[in-house]
N, CA, C and O atoms as a GROMACS GRO file, in nm:
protein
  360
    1UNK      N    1   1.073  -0.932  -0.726
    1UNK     CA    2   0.996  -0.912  -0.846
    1UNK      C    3   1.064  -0.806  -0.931
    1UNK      O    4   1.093  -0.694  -0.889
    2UNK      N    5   1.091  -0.852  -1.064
    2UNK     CA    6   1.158  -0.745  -1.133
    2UNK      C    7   1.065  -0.689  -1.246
    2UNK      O    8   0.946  -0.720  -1.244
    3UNK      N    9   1.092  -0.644  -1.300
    3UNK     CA   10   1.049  -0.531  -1.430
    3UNK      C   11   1.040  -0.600  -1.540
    3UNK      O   12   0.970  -0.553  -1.629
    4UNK      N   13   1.104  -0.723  -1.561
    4UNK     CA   14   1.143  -0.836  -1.655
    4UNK      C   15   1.015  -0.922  -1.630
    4UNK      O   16   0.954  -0.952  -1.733
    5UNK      N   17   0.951  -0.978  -1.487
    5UNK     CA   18   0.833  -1.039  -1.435
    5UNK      C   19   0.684  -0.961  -1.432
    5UNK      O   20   0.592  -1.014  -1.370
    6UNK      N   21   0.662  -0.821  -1.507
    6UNK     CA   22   0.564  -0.775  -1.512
    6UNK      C   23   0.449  -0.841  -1.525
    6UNK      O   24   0.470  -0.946  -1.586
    7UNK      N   25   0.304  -0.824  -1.488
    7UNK     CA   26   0.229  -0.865  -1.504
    7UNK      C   27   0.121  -0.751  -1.384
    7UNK      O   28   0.179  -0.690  -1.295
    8UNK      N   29   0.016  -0.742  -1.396
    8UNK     CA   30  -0.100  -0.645  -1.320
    8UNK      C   31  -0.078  -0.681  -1.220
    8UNK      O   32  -0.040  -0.798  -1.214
    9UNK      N   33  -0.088  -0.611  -1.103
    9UNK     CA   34  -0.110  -0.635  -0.957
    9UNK      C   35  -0.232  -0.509  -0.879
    9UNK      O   36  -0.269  -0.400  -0.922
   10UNK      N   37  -0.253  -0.553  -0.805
   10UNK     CA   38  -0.362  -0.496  -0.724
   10UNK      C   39  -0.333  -0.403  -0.542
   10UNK      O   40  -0.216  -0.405  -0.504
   11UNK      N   41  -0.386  -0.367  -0.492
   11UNK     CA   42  -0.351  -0.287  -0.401
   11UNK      C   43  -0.459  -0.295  -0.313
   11UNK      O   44  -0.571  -0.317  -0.359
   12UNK      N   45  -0.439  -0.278  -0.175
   12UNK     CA   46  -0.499  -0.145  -0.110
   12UNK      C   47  -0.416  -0.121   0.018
   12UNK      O   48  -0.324  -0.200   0.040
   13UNK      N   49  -0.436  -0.026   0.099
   13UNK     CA   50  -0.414   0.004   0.209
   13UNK      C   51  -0.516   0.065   0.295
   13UNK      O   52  -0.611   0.138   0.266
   14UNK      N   53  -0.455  -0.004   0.465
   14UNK     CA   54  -0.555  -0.002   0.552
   14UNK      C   55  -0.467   0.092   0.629
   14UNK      O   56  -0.349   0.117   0.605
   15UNK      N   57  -0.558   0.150   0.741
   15UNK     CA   58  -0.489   0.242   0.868
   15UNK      C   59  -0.548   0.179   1.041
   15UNK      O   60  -0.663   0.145   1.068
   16UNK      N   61  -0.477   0.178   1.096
   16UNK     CA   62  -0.536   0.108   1.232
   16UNK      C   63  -0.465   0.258   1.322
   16UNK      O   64  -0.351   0.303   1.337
   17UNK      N   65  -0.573   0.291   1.358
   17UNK     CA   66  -0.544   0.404   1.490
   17UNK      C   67  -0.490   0.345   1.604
   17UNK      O   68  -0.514   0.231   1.644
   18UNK      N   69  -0.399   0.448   1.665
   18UNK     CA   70  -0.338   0.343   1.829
   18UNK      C   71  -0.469   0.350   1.925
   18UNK      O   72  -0.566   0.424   1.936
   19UNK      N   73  -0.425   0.245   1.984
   19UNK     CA   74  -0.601   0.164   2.054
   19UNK      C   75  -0.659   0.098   1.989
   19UNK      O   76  -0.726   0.017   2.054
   20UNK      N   77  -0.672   0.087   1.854
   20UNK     CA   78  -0.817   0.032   1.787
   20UNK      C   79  -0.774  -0.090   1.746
   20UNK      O   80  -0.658  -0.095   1.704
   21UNK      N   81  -0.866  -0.231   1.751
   21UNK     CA   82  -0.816  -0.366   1.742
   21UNK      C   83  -0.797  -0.443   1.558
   21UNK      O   84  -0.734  -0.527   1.494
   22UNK      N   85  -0.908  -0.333   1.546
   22UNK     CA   86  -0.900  -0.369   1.364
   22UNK      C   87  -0.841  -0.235   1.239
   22UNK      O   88  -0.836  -0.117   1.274
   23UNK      N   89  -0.805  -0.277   1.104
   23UNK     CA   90  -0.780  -0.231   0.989
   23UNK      C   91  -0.904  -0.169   0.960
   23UNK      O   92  -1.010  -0.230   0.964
   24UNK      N   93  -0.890  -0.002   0.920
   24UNK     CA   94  -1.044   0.020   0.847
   24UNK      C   95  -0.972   0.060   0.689
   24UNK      O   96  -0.902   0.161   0.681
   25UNK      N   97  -0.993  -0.018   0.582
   25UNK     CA   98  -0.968   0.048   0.430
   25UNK      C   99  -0.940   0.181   0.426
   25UNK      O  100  -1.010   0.249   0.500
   26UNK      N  101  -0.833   0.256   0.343
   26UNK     CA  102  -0.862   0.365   0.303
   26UNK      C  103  -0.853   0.369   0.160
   26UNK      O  104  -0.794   0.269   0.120
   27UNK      N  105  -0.894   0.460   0.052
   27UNK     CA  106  -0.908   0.516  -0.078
   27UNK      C  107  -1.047   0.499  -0.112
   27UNK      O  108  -1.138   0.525  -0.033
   28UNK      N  109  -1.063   0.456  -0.222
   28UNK     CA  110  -1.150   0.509  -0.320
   28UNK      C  111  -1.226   0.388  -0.311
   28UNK      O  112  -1.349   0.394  -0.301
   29UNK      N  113  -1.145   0.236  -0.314
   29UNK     CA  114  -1.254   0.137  -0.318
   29UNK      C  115  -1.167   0.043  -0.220
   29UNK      O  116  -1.086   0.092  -0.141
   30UNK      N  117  -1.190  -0.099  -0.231
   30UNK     CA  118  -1.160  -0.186  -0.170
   30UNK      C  119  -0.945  -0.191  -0.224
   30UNK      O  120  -0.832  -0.158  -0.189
   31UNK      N  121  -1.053  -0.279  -0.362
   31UNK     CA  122  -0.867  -0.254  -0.460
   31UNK      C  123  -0.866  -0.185  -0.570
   31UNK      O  124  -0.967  -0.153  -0.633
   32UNK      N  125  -0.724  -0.153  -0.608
   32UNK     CA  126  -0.676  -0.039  -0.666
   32UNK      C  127  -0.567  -0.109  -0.757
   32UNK      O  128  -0.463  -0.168  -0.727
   33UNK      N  129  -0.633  -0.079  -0.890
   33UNK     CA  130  -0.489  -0.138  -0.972
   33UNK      C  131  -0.369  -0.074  -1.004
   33UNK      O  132  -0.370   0.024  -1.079
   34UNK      N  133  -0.209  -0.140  -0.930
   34UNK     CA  134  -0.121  -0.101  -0.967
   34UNK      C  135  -0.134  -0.030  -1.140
   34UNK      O  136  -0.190  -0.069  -1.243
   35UNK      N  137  -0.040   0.110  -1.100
   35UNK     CA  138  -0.015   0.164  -1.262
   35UNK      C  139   0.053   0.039  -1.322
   35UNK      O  140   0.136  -0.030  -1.264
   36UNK      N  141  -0.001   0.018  -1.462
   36UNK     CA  142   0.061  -0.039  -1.566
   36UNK      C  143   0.241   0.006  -1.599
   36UNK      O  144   0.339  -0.066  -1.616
   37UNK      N  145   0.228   0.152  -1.597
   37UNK     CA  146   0.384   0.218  -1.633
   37UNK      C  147   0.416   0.202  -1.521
   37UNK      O  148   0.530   0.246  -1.514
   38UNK      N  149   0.381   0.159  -1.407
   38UNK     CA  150   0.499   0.179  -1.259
   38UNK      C  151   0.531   0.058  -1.290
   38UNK      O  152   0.645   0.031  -1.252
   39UNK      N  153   0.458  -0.057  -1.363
   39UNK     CA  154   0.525  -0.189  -1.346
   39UNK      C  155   0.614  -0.258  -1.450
   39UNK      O  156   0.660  -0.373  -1.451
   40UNK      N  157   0.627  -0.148  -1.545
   40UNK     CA  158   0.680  -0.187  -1.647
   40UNK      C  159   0.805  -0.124  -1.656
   40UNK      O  160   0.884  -0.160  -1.743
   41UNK      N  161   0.837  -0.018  -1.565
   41UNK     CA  162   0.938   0.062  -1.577
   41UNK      C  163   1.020   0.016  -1.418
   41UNK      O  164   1.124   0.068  -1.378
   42UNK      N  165   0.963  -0.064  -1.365
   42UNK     CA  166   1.015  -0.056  -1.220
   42UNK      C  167   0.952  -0.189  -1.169
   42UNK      O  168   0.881  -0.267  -1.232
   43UNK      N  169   0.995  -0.197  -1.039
   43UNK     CA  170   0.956  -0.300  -0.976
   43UNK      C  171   0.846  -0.327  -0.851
   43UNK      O  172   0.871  -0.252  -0.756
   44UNK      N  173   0.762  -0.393  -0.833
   44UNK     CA  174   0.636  -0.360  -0.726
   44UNK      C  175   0.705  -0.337  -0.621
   44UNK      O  176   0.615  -0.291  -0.551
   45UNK      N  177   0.787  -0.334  -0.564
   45UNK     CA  178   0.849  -0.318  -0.449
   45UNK      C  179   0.865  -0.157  -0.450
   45UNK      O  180   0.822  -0.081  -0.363
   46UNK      N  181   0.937  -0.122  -0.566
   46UNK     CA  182   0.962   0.024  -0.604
   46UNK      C  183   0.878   0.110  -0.578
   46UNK      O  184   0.898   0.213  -0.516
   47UNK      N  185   0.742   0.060  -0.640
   47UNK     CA  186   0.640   0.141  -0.630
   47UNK      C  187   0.583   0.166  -0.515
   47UNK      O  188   0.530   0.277  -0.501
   48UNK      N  189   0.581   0.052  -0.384
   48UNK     CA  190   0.501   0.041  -0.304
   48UNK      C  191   0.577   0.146  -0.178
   48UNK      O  192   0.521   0.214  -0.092
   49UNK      N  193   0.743   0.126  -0.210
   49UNK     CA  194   0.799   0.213  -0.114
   49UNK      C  195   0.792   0.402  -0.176
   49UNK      O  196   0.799   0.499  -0.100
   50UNK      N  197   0.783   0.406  -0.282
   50UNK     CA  198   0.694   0.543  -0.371
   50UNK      C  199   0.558   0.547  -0.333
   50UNK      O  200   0.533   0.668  -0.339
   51UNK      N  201   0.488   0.508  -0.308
   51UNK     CA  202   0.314   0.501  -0.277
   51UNK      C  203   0.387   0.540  -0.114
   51UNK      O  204   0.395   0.657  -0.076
   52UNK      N  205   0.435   0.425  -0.032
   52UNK     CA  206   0.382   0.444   0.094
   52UNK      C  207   0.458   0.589   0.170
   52UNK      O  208   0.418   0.633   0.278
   53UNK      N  209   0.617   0.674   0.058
   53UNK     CA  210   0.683   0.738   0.107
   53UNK      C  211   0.569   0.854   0.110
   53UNK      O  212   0.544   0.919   0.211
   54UNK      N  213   0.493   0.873  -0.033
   54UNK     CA  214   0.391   0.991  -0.009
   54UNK      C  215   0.310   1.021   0.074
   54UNK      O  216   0.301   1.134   0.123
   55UNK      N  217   0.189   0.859   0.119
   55UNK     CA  218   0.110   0.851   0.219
   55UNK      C  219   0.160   0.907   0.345
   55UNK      O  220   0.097   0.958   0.439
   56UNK      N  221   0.296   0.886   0.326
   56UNK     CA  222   0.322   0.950   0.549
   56UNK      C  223   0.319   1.035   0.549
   56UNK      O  224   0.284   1.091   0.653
   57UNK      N  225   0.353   1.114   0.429
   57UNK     CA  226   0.364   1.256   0.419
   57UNK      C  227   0.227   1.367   0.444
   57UNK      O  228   0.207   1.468   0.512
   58UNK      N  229   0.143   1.280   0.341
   58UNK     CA  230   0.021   1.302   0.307
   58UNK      C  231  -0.098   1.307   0.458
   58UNK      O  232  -0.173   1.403   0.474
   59UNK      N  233  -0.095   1.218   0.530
   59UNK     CA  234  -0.127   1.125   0.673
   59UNK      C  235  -0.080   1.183   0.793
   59UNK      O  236  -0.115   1.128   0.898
   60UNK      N  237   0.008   1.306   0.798
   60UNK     CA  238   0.079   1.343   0.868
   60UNK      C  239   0.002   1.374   1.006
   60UNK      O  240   0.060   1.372   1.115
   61UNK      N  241  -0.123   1.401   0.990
   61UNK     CA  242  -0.226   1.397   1.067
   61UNK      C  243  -0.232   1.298   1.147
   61UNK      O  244  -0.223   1.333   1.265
   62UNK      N  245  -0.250   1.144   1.124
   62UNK     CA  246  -0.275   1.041   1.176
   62UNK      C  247  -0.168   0.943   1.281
   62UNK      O  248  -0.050   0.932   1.247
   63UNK      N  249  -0.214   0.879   1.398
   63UNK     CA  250  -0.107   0.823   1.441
   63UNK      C  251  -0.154   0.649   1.440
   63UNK      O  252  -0.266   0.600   1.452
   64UNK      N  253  -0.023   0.587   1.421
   64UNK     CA  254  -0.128   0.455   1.440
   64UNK      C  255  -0.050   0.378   1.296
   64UNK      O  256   0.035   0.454   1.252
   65UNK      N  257  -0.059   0.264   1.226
   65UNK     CA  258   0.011   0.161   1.135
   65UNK      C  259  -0.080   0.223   1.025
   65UNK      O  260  -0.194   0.268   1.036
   66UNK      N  261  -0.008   0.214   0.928
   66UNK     CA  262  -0.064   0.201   0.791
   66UNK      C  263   0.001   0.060   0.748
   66UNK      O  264   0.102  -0.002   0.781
   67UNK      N  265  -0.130   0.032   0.639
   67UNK     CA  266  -0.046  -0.165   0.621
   67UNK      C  267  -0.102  -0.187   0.423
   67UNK      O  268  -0.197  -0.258   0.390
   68UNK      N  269  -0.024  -0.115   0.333
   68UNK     CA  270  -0.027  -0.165   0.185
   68UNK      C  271   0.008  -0.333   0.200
   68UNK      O  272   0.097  -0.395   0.257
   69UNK      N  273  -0.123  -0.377   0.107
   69UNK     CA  274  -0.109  -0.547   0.067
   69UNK      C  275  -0.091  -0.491  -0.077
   69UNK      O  276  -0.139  -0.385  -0.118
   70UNK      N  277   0.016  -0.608  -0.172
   70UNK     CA  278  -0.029  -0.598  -0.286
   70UNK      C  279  -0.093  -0.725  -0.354
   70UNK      O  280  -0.088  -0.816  -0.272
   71UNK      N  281  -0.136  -0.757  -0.439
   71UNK     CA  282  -0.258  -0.906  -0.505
   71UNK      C  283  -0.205  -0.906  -0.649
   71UNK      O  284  -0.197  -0.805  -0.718
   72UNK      N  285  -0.164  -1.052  -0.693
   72UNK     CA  286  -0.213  -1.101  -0.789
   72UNK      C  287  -0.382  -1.037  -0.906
   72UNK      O  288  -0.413  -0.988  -1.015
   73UNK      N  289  -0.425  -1.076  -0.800
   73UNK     CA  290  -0.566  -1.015  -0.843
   73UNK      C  291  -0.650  -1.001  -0.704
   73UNK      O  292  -0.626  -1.068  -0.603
   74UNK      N  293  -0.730  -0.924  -0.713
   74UNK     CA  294  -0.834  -0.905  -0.588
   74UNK      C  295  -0.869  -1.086  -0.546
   74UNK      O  296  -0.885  -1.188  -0.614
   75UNK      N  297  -0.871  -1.052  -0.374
   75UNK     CA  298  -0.952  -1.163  -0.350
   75UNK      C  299  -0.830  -1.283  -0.334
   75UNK      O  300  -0.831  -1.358  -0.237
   76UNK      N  301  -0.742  -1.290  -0.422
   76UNK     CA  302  -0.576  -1.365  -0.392
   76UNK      C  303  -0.494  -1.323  -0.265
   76UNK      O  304  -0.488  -1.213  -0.210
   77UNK      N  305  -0.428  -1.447  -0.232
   77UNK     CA  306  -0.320  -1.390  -0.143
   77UNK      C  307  -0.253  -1.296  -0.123
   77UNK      O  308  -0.217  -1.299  -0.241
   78UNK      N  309  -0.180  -1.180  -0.070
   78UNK     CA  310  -0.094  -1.087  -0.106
   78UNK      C  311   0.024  -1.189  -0.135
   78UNK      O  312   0.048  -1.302  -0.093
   79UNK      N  313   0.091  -1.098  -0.228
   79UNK     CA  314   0.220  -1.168  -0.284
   79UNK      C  315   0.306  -1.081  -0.197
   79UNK      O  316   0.408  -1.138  -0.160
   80UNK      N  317   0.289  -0.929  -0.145
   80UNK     CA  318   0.348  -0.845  -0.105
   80UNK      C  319   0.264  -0.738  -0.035
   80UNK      O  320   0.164  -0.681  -0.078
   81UNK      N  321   0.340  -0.719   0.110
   81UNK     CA  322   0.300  -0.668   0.231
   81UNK      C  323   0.387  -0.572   0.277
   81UNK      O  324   0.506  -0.574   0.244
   82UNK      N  325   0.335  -0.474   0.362
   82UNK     CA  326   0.420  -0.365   0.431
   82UNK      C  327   0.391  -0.277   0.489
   82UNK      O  328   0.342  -0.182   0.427
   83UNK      N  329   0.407  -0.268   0.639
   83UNK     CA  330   0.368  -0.175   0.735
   83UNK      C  331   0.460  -0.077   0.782
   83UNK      O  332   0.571  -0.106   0.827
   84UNK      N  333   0.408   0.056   0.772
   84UNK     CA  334   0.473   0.200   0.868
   84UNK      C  335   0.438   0.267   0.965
   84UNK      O  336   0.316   0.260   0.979
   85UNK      N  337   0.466   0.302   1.007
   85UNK     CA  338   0.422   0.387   1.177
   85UNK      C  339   0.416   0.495   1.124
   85UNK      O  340   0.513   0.537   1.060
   86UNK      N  341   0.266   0.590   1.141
   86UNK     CA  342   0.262   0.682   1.120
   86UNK      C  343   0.237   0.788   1.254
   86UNK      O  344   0.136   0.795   1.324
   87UNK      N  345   0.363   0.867   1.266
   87UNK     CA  346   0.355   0.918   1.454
   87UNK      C  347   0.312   1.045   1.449
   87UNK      O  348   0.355   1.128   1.528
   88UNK      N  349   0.200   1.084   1.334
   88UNK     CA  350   0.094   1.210   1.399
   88UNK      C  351   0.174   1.332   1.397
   88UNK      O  352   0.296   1.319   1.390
   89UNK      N  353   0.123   1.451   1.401
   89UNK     CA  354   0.188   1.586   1.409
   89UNK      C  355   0.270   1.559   1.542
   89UNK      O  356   0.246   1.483   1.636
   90UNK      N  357   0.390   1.657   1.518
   90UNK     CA  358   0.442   1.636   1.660
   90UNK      C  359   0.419   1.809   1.735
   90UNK      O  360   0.451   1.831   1.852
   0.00000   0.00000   0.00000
């Protein structure tokens, strides 16, 4: 997806603790609309590895997958997916 293919996209990300069998949401709501200027200046891919570099940082606390989907629109397929291991204070 390039910068040339802009158009709105949607978000969220989940966290699964080690042991636990399901995704619980994290932020503010379900979905979250990509910035307009991240998509016009860059590419969803760009952004999502910028979003998810802060979260580990941010999360540093937590151990266990974090998993950003991104959407067309809420409720659509993800067009774009991506999971990190987040390995907790050491």
């Amino acid at each position: 997806m390039s910068a040339r293919s802009w158009q709105p996209y949607w978000w969220r990300l989940s966290f699964r603790a080690d042991g636990e069998p399901g995704w619980t949401p994290m932020g503010p709501g379900e979905f979250s609309q990509v910035p307009n200027a991240a998509l016009k200046s860059g590419s969803l891919e760009a952004w999502a590895d910028a979003l998810l570099e802060e979260a580990s940082h941010e999360l540093d606390d937590l151990r266990g997958d974090l998993l950003l989907e991104c959407f067309p629109e809420p409720g659509a397929a993800p067009v774009y997916f991506r999971e990190v291991r987040l390995s907790g204070r050491r």
